[in-house]
C-alpha atoms as one frame of an Amber mdcrd trajectory, in Angstrom:
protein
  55.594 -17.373 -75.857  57.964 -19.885 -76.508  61.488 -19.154 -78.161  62.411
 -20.863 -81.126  64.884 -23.347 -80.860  68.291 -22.059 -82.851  70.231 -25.215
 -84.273  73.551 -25.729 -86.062  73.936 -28.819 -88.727  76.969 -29.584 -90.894
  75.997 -31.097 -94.069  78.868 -33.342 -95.686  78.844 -33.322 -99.496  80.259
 -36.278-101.265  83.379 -35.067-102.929  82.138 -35.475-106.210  79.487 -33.176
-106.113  80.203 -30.161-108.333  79.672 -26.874-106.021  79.331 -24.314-108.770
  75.532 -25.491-109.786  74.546 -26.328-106.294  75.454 -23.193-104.714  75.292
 -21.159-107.425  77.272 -18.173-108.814  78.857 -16.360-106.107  76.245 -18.872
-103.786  73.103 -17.118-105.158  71.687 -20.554-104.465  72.513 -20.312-100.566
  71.075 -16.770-100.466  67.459 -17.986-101.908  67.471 -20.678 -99.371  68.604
 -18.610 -96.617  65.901 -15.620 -97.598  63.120 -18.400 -98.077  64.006 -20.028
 -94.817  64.925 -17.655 -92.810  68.380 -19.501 -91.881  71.975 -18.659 -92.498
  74.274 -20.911 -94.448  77.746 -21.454 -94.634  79.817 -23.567 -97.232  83.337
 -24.240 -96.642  84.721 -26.647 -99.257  82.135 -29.811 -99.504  80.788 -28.706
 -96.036  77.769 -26.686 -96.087  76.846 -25.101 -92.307  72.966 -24.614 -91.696
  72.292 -22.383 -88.438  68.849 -21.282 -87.609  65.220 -22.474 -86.114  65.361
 -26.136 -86.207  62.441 -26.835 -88.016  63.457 -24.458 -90.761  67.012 -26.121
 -90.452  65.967 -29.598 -91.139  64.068 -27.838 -94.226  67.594 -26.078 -95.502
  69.004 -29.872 -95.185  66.488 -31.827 -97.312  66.944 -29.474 -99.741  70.518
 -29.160-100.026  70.523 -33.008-100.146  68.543 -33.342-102.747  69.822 -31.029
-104.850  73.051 -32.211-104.319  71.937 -35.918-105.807  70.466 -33.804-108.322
  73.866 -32.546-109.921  75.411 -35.957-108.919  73.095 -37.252-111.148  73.982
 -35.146-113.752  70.896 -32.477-113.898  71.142 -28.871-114.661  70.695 -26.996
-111.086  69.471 -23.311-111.834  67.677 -20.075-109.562  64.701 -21.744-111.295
  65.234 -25.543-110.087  65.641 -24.117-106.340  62.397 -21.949-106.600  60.431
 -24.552-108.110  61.912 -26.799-105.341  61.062 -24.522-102.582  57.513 -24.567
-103.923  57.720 -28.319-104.056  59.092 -28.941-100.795  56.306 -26.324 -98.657
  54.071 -28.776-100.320  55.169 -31.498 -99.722  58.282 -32.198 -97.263  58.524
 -35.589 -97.925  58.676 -35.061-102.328  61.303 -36.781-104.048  62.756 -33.785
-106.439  64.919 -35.864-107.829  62.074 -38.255-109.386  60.609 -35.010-110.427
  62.823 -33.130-112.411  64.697 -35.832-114.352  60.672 -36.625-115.586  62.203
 -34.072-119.037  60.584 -33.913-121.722  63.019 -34.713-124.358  62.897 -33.020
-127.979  65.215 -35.108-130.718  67.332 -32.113-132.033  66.873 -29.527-128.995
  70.198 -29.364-126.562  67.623 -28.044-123.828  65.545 -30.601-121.903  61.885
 -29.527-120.829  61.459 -30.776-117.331  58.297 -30.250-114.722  58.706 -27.592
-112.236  56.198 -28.973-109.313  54.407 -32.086-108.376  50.965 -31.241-110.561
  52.835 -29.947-113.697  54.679 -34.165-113.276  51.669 -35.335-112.947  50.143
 -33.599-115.787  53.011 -35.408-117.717  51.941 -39.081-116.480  48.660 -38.407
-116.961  49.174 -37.393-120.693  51.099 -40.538-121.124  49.073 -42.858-119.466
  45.584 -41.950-121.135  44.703 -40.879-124.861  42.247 -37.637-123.614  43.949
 -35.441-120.446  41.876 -32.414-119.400  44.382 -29.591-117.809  42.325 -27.026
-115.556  43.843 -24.061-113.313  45.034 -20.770-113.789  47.352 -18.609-116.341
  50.649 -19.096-116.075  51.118 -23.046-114.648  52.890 -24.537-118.092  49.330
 -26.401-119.301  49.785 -25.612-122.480  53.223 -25.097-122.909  54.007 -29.155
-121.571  51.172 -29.675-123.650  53.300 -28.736-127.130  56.132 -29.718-125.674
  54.653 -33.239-125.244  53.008 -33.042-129.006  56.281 -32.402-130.518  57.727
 -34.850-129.062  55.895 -37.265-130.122  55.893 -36.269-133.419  59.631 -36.053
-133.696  59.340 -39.406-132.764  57.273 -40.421-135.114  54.671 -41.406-132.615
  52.335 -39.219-134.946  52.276 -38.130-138.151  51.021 -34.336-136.946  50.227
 -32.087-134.304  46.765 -30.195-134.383  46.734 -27.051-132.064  42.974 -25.334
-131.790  41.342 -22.714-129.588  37.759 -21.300-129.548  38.434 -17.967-131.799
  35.847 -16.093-129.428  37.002 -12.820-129.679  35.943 -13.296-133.203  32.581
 -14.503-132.124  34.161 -17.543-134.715  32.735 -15.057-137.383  36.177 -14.717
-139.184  34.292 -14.526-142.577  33.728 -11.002-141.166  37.241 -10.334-140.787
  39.876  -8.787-143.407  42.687 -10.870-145.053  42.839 -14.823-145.605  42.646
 -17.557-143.151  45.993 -16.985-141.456  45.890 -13.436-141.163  42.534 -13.766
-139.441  43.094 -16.808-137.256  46.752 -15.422-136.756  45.552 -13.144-133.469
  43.716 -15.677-131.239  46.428 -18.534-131.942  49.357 -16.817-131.204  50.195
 -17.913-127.345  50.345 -21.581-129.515  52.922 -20.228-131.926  55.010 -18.874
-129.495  55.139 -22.181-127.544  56.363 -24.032-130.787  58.795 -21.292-132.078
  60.525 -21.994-128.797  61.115 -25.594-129.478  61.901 -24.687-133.220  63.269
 -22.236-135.017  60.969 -19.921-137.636  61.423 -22.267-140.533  61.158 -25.459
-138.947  58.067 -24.251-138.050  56.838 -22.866-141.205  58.329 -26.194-143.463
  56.475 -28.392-140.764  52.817 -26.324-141.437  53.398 -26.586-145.337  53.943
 -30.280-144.899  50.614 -30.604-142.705  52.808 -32.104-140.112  51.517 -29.014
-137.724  48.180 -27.425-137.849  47.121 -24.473-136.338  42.971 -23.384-137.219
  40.400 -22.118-135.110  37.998 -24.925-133.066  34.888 -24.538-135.365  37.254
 -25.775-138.706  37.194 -29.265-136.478  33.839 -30.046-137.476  33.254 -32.692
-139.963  37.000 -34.587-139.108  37.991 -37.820-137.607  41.881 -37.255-136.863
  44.096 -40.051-136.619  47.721 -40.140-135.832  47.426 -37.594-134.174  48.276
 -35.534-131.194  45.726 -32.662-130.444  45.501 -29.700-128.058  42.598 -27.923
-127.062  44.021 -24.631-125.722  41.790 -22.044-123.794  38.860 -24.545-123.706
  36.649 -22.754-120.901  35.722 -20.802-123.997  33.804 -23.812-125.984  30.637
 -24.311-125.712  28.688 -27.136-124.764  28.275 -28.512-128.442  31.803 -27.154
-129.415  33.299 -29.467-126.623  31.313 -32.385-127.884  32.168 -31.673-131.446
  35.553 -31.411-130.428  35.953 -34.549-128.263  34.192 -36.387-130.696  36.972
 -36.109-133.265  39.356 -38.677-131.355  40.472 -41.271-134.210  42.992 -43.972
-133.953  46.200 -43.934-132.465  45.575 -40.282-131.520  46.279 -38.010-127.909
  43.881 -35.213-127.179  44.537 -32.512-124.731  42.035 -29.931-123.426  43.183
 -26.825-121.264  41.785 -24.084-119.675  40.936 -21.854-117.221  37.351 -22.097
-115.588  37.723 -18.892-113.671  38.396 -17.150-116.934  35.564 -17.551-119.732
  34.616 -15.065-122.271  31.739 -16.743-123.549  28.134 -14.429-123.653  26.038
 -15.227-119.957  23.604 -17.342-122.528  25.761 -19.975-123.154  27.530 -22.343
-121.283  31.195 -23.293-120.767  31.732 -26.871-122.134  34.844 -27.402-119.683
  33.283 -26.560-116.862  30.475 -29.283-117.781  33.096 -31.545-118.893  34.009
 -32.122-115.427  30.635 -34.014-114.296  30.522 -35.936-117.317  33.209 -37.935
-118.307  34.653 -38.021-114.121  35.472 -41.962-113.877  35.490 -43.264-117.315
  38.575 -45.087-118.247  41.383 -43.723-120.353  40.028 -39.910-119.421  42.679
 -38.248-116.883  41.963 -34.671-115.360  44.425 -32.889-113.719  44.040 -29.534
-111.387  46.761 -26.767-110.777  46.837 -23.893-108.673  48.374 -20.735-107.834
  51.233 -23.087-106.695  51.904 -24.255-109.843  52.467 -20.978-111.251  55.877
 -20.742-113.075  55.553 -16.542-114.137  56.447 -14.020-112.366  56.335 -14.745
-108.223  53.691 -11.910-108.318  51.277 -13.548-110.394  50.820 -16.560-107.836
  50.009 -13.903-105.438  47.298 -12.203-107.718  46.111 -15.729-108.451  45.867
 -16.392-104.719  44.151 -13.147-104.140  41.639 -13.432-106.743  40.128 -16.709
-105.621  40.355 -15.442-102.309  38.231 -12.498-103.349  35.965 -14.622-105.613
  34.940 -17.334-102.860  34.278 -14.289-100.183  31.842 -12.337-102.362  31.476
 -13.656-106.127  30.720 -17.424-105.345  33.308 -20.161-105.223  36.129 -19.735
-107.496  38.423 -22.915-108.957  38.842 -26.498-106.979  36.015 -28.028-109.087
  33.626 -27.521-111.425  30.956 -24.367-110.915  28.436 -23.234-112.761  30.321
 -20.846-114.509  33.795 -18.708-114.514  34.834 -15.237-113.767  34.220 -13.186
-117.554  37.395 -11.292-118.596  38.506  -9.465-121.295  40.563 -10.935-123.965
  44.287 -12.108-123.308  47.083 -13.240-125.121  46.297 -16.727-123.248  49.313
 -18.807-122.016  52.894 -19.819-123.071  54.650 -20.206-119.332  57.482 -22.825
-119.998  58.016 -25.323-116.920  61.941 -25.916-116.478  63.499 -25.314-119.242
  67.212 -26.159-118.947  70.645 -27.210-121.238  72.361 -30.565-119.406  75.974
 -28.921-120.023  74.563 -25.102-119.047  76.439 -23.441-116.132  74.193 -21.764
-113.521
């Protein structure tokens, strides 16, 4: 067997690269890389020495010069920018991270910028821009409906629309919430939380409450859609695997003028009874091709939670396609039934321009 190749390459900084946020506090930065590569690194002043398996080597050096050009350029470097580059880079050597993770999401107001943390979450953000109905499939945890809101309020702070309109199938509820104690809120309350936490991190409490008594942001279960044509408007369909057939046209249907709609879910994941079909799964063979209708797919890649949840994604469709049909990469017949979660709230990058690491 043949011995790999150990290599030693001196990487000159410019001198106005700050070191602090590139090599981190006490050069935690360094340490990922070196632990993720398998390579040991070295900075003396604006030098940085790479030693190690040249392959792995060349890896340490695209990195560090990216990032490098990132903080030249003025961007927040964090332990979460050089995981979420790691990611990027095993990908996809060739990636431009730079192009990536200036693509923020800025909120009028908020010091912190909202900023992808791999290539599908930036695509998810052209996509959302470029067409007026984006469908977001793939598993917990990948930021779908966290950039969703972030994109919504964004565009309502900038008065792009008038108001937000945040829905999810109440199907824990069996959308019986007649049945249920208290008024609207405190029954609907439950099933849209993950939605409310996404926006109380972008605003504070009142903000949030003052925008809702205004009508600027609405938060109601997916059957209180019927009946509307909503204009002005940015929507999100969160936890869509869980609509139905006739929900998802219902829902789709509402589209009005100058209006964004985005649909989310997870197709491995649907709660609905074995009679009925999931309307996002279907979704997928129906509107594929027609103009001004983007779809975009994550995987356990994209997966911004804790580093063991990618795994348990990973192993799950790994377990799924071996003995319990295919799981994820395109549209089956239907999902893997689970029991009722708090559904998703994962923020991509989330980072302050002036913040130190």
């Amino acid at each position: 067997m043949k011995e790999a190749t150990t290599v030693t390459r001196r990487i000159a900084l410019a001198p106005d690269v700050d070191l602090l946020p590139l090599l981190g506090r006490n050069d935690d930065h360094l340490r990922t890389l070196e632990a993720e590569l398998d390579v040991q690194i070295v900075a003396r002043g604006h030098e940085i020495v790479v030693k190690g398996d040249g392959g792995q080597v060349a890896k340490a050096e695209r990195m560090l010069v990216q990032l490098a050009e990132l903080v030249r350029g003025g961007t927040a470097v964090h332990g979460a920018e050089v995981r979420a580059a790691l990611r990027i880079l095993a990908d996809d050597d060739q990636a431009d991270l730079k192009s990536i993770f200036s693509d923020a999401i800025v909120i009028p107001g908020r010091k912190k910028l909202i900023a992808p943390k791999s290539v599908n979450q930036r695509r998810y953000l052209e996509s959302v821009r470029k067409n007026d109905l984006v469908f977001a499939i793939g598993p917990a945890g990948t930021g779908k409906s966290y950039l969703g809101v972030a994109m919504a309020v964004s565009a309502l702070l900038r008065r792009s629309v008038t108001r937000i309109v945040l829905t999810r199938p109440a199907v824990e509820a069996g959308e019986r919430l007649g049945f249920l104690p208290g008024d609207l809120y405190e029954k609907v309350h439950p099933y849209l939380r993950p939605l409310y936490d996404a926006l109380y991190d972008m605003f504070d409490s009142e903000k949030v409450q003052g925008l809702t008594e205004k009508g600027a942001i609405e938060i109601a279960p997916l059957a209180y859609m019927r009946g509307r044509t909503l204009n002005d408007a940015f929507i999100i369909l969160d936890e869509a695997q869980n609509a139905t057939t006739e929900q998802m046209k219902m829902f789709l249907t509402r589209l009005g003028f100058n209006s964004k709609m985005v649909v989310t879910g997870d197709i491995t994941q649907v709660d609905l009874p074995s009679s009925k079909s999931s309307g996002l799964i279907e979704i997928q063979s129906i509107l594929k091709g027609v103009p001004g209708i983007g779809f975009v797919y994550f995987d356990e890649r994209d997966v911004v939670r804790h580093r063991l949840v990618s795994a348990i994604v990973r192993a799950y469709e790994i377990y799924e396609a071996g003995g319990r049909g295919a799981a994820g990469g395109g549209p089956s017949n239907r999902g893997t039934p689970r029991a009722a979660s708090g559904g998703e709230a994962s923020d991509p990058i989330v980072r302050a321009p002036d913040a130190e690491s």
